[in-house]
N, CA, C and O of each residue as an XYZ file, in Angstrom:
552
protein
N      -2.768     -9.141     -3.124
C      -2.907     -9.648     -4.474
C      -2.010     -8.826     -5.404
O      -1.846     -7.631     -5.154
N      -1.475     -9.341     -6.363
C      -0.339     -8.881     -7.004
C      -0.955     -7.773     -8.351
O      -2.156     -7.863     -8.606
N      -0.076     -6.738     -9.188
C      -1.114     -6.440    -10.363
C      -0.332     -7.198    -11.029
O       0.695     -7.742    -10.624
N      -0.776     -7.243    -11.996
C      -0.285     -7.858    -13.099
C      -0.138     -7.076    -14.462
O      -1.223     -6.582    -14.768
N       0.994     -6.768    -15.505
C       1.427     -6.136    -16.053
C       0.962     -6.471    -17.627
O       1.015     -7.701    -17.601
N       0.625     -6.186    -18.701
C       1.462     -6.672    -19.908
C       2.826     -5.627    -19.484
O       2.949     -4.875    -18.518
N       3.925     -5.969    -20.810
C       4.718     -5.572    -21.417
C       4.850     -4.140    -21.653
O       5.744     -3.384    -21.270
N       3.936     -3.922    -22.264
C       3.706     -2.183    -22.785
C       3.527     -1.423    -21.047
O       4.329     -0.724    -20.427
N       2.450     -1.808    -20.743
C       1.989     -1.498    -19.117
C       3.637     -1.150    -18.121
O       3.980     -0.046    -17.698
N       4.344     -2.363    -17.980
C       5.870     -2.834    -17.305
C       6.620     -0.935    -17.875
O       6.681      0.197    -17.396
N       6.951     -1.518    -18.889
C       7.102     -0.685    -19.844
C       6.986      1.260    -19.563
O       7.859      2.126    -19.511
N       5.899      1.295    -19.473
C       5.685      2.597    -19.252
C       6.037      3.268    -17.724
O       6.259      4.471    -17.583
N       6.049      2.401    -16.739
C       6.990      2.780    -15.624
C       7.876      3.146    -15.201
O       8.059      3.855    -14.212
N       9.093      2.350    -16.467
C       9.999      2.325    -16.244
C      10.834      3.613    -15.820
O      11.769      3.462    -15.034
N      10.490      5.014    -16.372
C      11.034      5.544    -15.841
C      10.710      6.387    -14.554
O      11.481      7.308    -14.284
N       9.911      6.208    -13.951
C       9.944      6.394    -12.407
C      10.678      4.808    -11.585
O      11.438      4.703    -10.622
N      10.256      4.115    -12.171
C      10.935      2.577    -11.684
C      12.634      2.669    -11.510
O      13.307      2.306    -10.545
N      13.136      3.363    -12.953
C      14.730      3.438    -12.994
C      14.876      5.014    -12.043
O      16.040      5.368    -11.853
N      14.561      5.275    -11.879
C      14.548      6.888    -10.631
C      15.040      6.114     -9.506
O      16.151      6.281     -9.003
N      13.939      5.023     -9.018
C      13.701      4.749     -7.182
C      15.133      3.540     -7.937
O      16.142      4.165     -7.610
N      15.358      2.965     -8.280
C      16.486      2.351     -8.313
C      17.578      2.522     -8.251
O      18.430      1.945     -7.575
N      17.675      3.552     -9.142
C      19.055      3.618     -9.233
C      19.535      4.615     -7.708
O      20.676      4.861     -7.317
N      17.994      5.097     -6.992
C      18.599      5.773     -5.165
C      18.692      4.182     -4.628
O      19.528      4.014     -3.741
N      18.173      3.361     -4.922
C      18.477      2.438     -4.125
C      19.798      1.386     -4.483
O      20.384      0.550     -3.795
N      19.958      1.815     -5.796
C      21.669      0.592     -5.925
C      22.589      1.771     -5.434
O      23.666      1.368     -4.994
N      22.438      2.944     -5.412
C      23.205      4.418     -4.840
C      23.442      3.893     -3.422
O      24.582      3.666     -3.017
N      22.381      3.710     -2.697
C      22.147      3.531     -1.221
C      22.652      2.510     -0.481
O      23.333      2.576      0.542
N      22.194      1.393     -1.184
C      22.840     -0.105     -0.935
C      23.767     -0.314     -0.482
O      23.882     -0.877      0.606
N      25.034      0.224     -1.449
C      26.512     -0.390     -0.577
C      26.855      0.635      0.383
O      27.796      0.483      1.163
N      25.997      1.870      0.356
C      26.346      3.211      1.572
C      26.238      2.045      2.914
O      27.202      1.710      3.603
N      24.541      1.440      3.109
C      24.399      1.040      3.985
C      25.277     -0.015      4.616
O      25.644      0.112      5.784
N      25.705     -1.293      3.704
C      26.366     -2.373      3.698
C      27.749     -2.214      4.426
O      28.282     -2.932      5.273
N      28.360     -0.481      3.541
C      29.690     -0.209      4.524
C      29.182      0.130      6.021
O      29.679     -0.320      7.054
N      28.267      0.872      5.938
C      27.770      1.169      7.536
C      27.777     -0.448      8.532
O      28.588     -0.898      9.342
N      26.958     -0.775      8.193
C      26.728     -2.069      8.608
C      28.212     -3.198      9.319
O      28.533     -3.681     10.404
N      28.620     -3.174      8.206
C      29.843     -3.354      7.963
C      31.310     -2.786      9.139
O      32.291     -3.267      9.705
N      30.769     -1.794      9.014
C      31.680     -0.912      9.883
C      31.656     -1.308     11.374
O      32.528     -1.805     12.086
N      30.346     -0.920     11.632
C      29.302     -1.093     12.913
C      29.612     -2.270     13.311
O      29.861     -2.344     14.514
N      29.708     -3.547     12.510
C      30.087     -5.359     12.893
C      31.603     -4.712     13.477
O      31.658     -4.279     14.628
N      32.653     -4.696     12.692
C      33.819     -4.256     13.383
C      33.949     -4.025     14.314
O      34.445     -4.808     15.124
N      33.512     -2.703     14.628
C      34.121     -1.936     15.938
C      33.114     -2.819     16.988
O      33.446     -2.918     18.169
N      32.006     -3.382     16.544
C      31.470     -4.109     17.803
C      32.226     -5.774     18.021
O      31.874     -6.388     19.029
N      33.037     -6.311     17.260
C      33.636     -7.114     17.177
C      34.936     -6.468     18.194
O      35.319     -7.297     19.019
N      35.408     -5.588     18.232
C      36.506     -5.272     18.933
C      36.422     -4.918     20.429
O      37.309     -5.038     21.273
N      35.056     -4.413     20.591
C      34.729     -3.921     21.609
C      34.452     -5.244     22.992
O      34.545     -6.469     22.907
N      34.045     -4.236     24.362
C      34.279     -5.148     25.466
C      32.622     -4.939     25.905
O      32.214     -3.966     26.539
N      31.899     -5.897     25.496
C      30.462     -5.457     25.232
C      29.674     -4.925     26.831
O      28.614     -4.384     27.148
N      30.938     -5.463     27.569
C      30.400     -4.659     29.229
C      30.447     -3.160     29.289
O      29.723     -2.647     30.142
N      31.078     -2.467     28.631
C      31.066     -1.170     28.525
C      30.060     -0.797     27.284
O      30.081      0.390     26.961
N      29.148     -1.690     26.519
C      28.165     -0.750     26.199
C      28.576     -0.174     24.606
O      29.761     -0.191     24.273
N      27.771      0.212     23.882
C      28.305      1.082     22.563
C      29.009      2.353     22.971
O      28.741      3.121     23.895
N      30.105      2.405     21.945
C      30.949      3.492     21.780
C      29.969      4.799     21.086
O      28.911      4.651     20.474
N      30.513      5.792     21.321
C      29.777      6.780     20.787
C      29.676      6.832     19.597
O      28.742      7.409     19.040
N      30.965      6.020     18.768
C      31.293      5.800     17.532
C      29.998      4.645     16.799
O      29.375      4.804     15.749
N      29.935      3.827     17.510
C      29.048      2.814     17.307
C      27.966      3.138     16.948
O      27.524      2.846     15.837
N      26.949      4.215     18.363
C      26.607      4.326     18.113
C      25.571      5.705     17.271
O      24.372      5.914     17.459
N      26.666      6.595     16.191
C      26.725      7.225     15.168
C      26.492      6.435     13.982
O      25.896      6.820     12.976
N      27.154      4.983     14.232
C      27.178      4.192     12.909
C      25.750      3.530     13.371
O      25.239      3.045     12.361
N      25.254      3.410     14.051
C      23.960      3.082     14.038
C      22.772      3.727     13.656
O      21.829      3.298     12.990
N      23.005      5.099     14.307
C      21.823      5.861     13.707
C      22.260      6.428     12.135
O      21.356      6.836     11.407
N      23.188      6.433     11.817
C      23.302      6.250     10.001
C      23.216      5.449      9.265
O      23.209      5.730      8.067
N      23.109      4.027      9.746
C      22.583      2.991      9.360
C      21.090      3.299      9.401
O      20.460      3.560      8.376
N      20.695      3.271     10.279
C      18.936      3.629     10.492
C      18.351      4.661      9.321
O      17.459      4.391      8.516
N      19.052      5.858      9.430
C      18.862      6.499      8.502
C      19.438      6.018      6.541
O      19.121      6.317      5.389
N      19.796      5.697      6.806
C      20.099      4.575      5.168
C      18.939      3.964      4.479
O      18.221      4.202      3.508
N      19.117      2.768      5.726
C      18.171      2.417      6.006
C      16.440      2.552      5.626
O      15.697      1.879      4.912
N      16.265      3.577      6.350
C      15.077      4.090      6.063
C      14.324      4.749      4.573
O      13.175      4.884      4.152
N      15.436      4.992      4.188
C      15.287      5.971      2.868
C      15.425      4.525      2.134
O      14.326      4.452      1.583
N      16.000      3.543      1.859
C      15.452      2.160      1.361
C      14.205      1.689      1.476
O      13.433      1.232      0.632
N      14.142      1.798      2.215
C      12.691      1.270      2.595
C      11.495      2.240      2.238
O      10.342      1.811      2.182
N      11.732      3.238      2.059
C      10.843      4.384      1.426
C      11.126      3.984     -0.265
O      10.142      4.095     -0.996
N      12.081      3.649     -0.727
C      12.185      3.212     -1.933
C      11.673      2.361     -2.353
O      10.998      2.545     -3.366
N      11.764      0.971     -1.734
C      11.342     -0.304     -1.743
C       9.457      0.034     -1.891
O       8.670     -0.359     -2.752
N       9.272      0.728     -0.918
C       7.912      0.886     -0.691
C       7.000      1.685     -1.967
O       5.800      1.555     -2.209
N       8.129      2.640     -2.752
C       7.591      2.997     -3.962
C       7.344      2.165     -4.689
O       6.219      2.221     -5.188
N       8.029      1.295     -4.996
C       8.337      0.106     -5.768
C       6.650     -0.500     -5.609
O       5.697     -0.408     -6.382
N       6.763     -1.035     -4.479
C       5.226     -1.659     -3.989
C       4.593     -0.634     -4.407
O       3.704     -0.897     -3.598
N       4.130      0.485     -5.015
C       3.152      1.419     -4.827
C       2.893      1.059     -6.491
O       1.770      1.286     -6.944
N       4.015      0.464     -7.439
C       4.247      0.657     -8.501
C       3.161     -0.429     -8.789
O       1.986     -0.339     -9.146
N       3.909     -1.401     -8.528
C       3.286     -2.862     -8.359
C       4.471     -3.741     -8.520
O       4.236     -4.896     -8.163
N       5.278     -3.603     -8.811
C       6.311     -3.921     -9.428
C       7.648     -4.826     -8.127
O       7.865     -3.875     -7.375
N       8.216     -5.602     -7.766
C       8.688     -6.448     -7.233
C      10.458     -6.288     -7.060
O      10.999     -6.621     -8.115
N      11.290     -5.935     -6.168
C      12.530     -5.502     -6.329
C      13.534     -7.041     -5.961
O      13.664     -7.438     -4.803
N      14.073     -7.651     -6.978
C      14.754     -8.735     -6.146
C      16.054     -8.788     -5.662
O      16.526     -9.661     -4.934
N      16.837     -7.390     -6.298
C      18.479     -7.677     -6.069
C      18.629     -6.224     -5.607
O      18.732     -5.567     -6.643
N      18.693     -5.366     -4.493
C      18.929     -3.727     -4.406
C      20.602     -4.117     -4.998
O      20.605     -3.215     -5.836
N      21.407     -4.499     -5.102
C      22.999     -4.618     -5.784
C      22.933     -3.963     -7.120
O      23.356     -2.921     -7.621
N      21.934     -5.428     -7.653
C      22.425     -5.105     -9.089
C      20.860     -4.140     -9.942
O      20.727     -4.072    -11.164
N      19.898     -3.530     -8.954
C      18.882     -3.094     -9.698
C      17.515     -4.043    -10.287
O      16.686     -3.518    -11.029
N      17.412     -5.390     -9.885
C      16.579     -6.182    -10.668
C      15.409     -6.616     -9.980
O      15.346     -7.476     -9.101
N      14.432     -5.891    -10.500
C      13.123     -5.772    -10.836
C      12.150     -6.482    -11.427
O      12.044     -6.347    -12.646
N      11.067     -7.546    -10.608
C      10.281     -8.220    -11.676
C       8.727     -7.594    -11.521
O       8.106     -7.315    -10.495
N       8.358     -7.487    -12.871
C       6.965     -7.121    -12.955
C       5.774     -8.902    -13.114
O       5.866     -9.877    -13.860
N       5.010     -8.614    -12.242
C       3.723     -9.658    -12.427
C       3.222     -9.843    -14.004
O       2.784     -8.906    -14.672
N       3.360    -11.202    -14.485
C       2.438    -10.929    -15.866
C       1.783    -12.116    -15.842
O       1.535    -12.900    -14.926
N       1.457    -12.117    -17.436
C       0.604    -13.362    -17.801
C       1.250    -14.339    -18.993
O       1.313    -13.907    -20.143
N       1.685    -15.561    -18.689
C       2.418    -15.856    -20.544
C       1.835    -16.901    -20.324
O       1.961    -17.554    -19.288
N       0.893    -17.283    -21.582
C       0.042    -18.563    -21.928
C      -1.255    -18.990    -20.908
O      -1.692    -20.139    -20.977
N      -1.711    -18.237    -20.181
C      -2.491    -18.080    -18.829
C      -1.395    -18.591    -17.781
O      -2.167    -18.914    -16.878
N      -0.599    -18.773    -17.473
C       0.139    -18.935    -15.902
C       1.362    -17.634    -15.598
O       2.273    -17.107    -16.238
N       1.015    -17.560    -14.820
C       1.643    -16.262    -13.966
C       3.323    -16.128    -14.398
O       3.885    -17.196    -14.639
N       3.948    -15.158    -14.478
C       5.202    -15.084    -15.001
C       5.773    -14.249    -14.605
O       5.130    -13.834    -13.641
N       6.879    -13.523    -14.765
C       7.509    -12.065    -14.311
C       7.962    -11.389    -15.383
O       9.099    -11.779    -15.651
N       7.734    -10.887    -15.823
C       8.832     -9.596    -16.583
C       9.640     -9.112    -16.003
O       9.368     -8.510    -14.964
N      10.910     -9.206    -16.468
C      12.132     -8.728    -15.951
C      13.004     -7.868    -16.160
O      13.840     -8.107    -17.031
N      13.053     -6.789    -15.521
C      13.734     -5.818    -16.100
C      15.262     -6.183    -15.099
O      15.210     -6.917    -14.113
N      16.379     -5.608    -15.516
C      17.411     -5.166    -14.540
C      18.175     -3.825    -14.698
O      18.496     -3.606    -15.866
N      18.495     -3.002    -13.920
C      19.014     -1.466    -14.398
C      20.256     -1.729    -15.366
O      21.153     -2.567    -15.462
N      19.767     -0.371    -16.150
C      20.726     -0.285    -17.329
C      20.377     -0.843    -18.638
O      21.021     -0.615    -19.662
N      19.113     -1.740    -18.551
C      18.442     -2.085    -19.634
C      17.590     -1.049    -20.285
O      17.153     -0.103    -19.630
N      17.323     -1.211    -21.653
C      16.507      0.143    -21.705
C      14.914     -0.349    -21.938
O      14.046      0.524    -21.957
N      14.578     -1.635    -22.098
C      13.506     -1.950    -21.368
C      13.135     -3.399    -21.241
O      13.918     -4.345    -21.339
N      12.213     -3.441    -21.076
C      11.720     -4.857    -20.787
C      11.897     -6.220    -21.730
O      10.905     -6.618    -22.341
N      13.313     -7.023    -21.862
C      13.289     -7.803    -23.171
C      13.733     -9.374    -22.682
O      14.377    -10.169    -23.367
N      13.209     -9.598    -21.304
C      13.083    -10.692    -20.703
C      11.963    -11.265    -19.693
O      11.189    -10.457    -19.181
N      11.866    -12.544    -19.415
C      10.690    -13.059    -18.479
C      11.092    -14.328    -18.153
O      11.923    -14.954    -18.811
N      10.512    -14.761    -17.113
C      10.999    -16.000    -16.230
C      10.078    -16.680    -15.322
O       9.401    -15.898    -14.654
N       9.936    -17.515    -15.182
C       8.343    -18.472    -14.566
C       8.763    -18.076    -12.633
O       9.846    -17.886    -12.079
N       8.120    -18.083    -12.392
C       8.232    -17.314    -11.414
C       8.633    -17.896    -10.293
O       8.511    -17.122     -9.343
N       9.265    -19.429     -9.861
C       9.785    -20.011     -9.200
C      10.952    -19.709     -9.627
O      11.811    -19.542     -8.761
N      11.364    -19.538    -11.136
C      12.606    -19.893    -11.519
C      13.910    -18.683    -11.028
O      15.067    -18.868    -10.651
N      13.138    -17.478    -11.229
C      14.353    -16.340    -10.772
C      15.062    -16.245    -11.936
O      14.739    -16.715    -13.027
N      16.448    -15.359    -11.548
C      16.937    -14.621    -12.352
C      17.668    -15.877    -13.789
O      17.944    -15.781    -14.985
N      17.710    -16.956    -12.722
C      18.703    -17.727    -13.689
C      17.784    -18.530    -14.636
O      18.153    -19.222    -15.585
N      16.686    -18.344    -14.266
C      15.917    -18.767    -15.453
C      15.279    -17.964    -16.849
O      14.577    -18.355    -17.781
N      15.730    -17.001    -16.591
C      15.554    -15.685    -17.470
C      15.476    -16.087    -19.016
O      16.329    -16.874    -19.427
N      14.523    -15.604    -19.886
C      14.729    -15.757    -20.898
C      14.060    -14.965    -22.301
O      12.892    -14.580    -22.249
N      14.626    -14.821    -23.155
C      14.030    -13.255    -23.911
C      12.475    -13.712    -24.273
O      11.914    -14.807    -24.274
N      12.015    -12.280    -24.600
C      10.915    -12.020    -24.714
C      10.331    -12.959    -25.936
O      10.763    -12.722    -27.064
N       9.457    -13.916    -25.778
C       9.183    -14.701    -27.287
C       8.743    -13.507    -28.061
O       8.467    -12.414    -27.566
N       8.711    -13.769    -29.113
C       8.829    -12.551    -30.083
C       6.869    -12.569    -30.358
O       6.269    -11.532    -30.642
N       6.319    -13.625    -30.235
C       4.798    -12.721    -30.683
C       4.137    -11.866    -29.792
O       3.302    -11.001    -30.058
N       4.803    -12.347    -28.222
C       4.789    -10.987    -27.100
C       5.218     -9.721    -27.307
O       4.477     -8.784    -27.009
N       6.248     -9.545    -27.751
C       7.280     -8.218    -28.384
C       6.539     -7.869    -29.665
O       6.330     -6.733    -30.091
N       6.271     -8.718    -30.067
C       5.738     -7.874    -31.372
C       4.075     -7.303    -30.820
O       3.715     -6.127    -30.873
N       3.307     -8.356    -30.350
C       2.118     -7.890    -30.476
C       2.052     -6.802    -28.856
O       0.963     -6.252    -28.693
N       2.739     -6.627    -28.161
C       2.689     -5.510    -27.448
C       3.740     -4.234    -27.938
O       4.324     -3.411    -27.234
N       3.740     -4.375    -29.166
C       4.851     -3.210    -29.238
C       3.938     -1.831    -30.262
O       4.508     -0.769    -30.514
């Protein structure tokens, strides 16, 4: 079951929230080149002979990447709070607008919470905070 946030609540996280993020948009493209790498040289290779030693180095540093994401991600869950993009940092918090379920949306580099989006809709449905929300949680 999800928590559910006001604004102010979202809000006051944020900065342990922008901590585990910004290790995880840090981490992200570390892993992606790993990954990345690892497709290559196994693309070149003669898969009867097995991983290269090289391979597999890029594997267990992937793993280890890896892992420390997922220790991030998992803070995130501890928060309550929902991670949708490790790229670009974007973060939705559970709320309430008009009684049906909604998200608050933060994305890194914002300095706080001044969007929300129905919760099928995602990022591209994003839209600022109606103002008697902003005002009366501020």
């Amino acid at each position: 079951m999800p928590k559910y946030f006001t604004v102010s609540e979202a809000e006051r996280t944020l900065p342990l929230v922008r901590r585990i993020v910004t290790d995880i948009t840090s981490l992200y493209p570390q892993w992606r080149d790993l990954v990345n790498r690892h497709e290559l040289l196994a693309a070149r290779s003669n898969p009867e002979w097995g991983e290269s030693p090289e391979q597999l180095e890029l594997q267990r540093q992937i793993e280890t990447v890896a892992r420390k994401i997922t220790e991030c991600h998992e803070e995130l869950d501890r928060v309550g709070c929902v991670l949708k993009d490790p790229q670009t940092g974007l973060v939705d918090f559970y709320g309430k607008l008009d009684g049906r379920d909604i998200f608050w949306c933060w994305k890194q580099g914002e300095d706080r919470i001044g969007h929300w989006h129905e919760i099928e809709a995602g990022f591209a449905g994003r839209r600022p905070l109606p103002t008697v929300v902003a005002e009366r949680e501020s």
